[in-house]
BATI-27902 format. One record per residue (C-alpha): residue in one letter; x, y, z. Coordinates in steps of 0.2 Angstrom, whole numbers, plus 5000, padded with zeros to 4 digits. Last residue first. Layout:
% BATI-27902
aXYZ
...
% end
This chain:
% BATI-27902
x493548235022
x493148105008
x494748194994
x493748264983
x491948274987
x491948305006
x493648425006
x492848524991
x491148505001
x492048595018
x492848715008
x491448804997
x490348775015
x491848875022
x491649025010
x490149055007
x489949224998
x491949224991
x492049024984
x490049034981
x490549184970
x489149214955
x487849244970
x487749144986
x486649125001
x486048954997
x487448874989
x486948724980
x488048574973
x487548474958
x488348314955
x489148244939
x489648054939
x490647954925
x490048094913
x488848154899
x488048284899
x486248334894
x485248374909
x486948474919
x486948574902
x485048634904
x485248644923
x486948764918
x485748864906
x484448904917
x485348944935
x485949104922
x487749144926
x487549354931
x486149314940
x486749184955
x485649184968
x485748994970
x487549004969
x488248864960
x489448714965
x489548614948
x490248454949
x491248354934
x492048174936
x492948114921
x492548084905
x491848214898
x490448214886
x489248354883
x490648464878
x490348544861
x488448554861
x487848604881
x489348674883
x488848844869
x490448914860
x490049054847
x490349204858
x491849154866
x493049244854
x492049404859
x492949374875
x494649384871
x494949544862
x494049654875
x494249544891
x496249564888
x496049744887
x494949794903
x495049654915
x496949614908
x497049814911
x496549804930
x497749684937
x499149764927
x499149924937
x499449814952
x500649714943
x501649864937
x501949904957
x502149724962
x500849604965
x500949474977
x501049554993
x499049644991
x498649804986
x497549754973
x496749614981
x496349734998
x495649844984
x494649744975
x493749674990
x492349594981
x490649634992
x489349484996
x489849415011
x488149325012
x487049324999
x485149345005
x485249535010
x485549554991
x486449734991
x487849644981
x486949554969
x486149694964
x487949774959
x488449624951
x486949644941
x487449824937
x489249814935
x488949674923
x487349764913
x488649944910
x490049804911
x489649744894
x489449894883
x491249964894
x492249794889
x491749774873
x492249944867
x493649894854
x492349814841
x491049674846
x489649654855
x488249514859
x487349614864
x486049694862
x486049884859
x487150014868
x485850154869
x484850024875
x485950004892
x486250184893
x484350234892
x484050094904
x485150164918
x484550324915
x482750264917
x483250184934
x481250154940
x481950014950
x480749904941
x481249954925
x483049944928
x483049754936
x482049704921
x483449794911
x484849734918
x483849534916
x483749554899
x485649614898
x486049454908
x484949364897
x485749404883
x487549394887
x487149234895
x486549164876
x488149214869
x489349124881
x488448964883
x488748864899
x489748984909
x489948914929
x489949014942
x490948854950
x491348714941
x492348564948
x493248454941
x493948294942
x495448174943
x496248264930
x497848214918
x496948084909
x495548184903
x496648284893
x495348364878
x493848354888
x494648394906
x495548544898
x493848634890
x492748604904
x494148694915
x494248844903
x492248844904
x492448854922
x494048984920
x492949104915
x491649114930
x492749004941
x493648834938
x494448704947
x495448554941
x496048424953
x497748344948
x498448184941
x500048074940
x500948174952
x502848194955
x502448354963
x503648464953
x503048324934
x501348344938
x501248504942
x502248554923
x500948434913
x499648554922
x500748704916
x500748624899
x498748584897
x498448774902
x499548844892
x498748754876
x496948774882
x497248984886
x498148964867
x496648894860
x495649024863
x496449154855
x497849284860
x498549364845
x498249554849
x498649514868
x500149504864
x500849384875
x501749344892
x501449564896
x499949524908
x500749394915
x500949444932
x498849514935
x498049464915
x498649464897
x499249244897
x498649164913
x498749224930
x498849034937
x498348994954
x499048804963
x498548744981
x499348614985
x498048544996
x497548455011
x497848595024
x498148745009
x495948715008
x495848825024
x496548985014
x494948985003
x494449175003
x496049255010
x497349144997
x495749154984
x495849334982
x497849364985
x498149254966
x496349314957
x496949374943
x495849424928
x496049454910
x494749304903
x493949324915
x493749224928
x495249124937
x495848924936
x496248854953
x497648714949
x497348584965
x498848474969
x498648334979
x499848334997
x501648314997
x502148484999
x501248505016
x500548645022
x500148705003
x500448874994
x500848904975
x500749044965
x500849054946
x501749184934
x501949164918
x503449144903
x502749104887
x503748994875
x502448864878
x502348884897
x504048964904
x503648964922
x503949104934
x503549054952
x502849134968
x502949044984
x502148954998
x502548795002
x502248685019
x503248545027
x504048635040
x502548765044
x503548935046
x503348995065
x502149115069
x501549035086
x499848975079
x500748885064
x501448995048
x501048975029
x502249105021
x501649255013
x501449274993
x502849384988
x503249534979
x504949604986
x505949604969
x504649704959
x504449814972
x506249874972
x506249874954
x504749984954
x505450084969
x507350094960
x506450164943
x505450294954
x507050364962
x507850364944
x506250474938
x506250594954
x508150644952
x507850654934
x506350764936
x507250884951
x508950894941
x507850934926
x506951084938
x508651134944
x509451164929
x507651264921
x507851384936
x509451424934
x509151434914
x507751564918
x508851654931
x510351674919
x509351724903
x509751904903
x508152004891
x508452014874
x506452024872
x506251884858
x507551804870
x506251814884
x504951734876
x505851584872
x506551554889
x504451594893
x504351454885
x505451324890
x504951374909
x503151344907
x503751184897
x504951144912
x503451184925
x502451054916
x503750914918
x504150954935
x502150934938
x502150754929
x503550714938
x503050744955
x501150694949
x502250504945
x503150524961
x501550554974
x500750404963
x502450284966
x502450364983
x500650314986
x500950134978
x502450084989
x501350115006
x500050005000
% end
């Protein structure tokens, strides 16, 4: 927290030292039209570049500095002390030519490995789950991914050519990396918003390297939410008697969208539902604390600018790639175990469409779990009950 004020304090530093030097710069100019002495303006001038480089090298050590020092905390026992067997660090791997950032924190080393796959596609969610879902570090390795154009790895590609295919690609080598660190045949897959359609996507094409999945705010049929979630905006709208909100929402159109504003057409519903959710006495702990993720250990100063432009730019290309994919048609068989644990005041994931795609798959079990006091975040609103039936399901705890 404290590095991100000076960083902000230094960068208006700069930019006001940069002002005042183009102030100065012409009134220099001004002055020798006049033929008036020069000595004060180029004092002046002097110390105001000595003051901008003085500023921008101290800015370059703090970036560096934080860049260095970002860090996932270590797992401690009741008397502080590091737990002997445990693991909690942040690693750079090079996943098809790609070099990303993952965290990994466990109690023990040896236990199963559990890759966590984030929503988005742009988002991070490294400090989010380590304060929603600490307790699963007692049996798991627990393993989060900022994949390619989001949080650590926002620069791993150009986020011009990402596709699809290449979140599949990265995903299946990191998973083939687990194995090989842990010495693991297999590992658990979970999913959220995003990443559950990610994680459809990896247990049907590499079945063998999953014991199961799990699916959590889970996106069925990208182009058909979109709809209803702007459907339901406008519902929402009318009976709040929000005309400006509705005026916005259909001076956008329908989506689906496309283009170089996707991003801001679809948060205006997003925001808004998300929003509902939140003032939903029936969801419990129903806010994102965005800020405390933000400011958190594992993000360094670009990171934490970062955070926000995968949410922003790598949504904007990536998304509209999603438009055409529909679960219920392209992945009604996978062959391993698949559970959906869904919030049963979800509106942003229509209830609808996952009950249509848990009717027609196909798989050697598939279970649905409700959350009664939950929205699109059963892992965030209820916590312990995510936990406890994780523990339950997975591993008979």
């Amino acid at each position: 927290m404290i590095q991100i004020i000076i960083f902000v304090i230094l960068l208006i530093s700069i930019i006001g030292n940069f002002i005042t030097e183009l102030i100065i710069g012409v009134l220099w100019i001004v002055k020798i039209r006049k033929k008036v002495p020069l000595n004060n303006i180029i004092l002046k001038l002097k110390r105001s570049t000595i003051i901008l480089g003085s500023l921008f090298i101290f800015m370059l050590i703090l970036i560096t500095f934080s860049h260095f020092s970002a860090s996932t905390p270590s797992i401690v026992d009741k008397n502080g002390k590091t737990v002997p067997e445990s693991i909690a660090e942040l690693r750079k791997v090079e996943l098809n030519g790609k070099q990303e950032w993952i965290s990994i924190r466990g109690e023990n080393r040896n236990n199963p490995v559990l890759l966590f796959l984030a929503g988005g596609p742009g988002g991070t969610q490294m400090a989010a789950v380590r304060y929603n879902l600490q307790k699963l570090e007692k049996d798991f390795v627990v393993v989060n991914w900022d994949q390619p154009g989001s949080g650590k790895s926002y620069y791993a590609a150009n986020i011009k050519s990402l596709n699809v295919n290449n979140y599949i690609q990265d995903g299946y080598a990191l998973t083939k990396y687990l194995c090989k660190t842990f010495e693991k045949d297999k590992i658990y897959l979970v999913g959220e918003s995003w990443g559950s359609a990610l994680g459809i996507f990896l247990a049907e094409k590499y079945p063998e390297k999953y014991y199961s999945f799990i699916g959590t705010g889970q996106m069925v049929d990208f182009s058909k939410t979109e709809e209803l979630d702007y459907k339901k905006a406008i519902e929402i709208a009318k009976i709040k008697n929000n005309t400006n909100k509705i005026s916005r929402l259909r001076s956008n159109g329908y989506p689906p969208y496309y283009g170089t504003d996707v991003t801001w057409k679809s948060a205006e519903y997003l925001n808004y539902l998300s929003s509902y959710m939140e003032k939903d006495p029936e969801i419990y702990n129903s806010r994102f604390n965005t800020w405390r993720d933000i400011f958190s250990p594992e993000y360094d100063l670009i990171d934490k600018i970062n955070f926000m432009r995968g949410l922003i730019n790598t949504f904007n290309h990536v998304y509209p790639q999603l438009y055409n994919i529909d679960l219920r048609k392209d992945y009604a068989k996978i062959k391993i175990p698949v559970y959906f644990f869904i919030g049963k005041r979800d509106i942003n994931a229509p209830l609808s469409l996952i009950e249509d795609y848990y009717n027609v798959l196909d798989a050697p079990h598939k279970e649905i779990v409700w959350f009664e006091h939950s929205g699109h975040s059963p892992w965030i609103n209820e916590s312990d009950k995510f936990v406890k039936q994780m523990n339950k399901i997975l591993i008979g705890k």
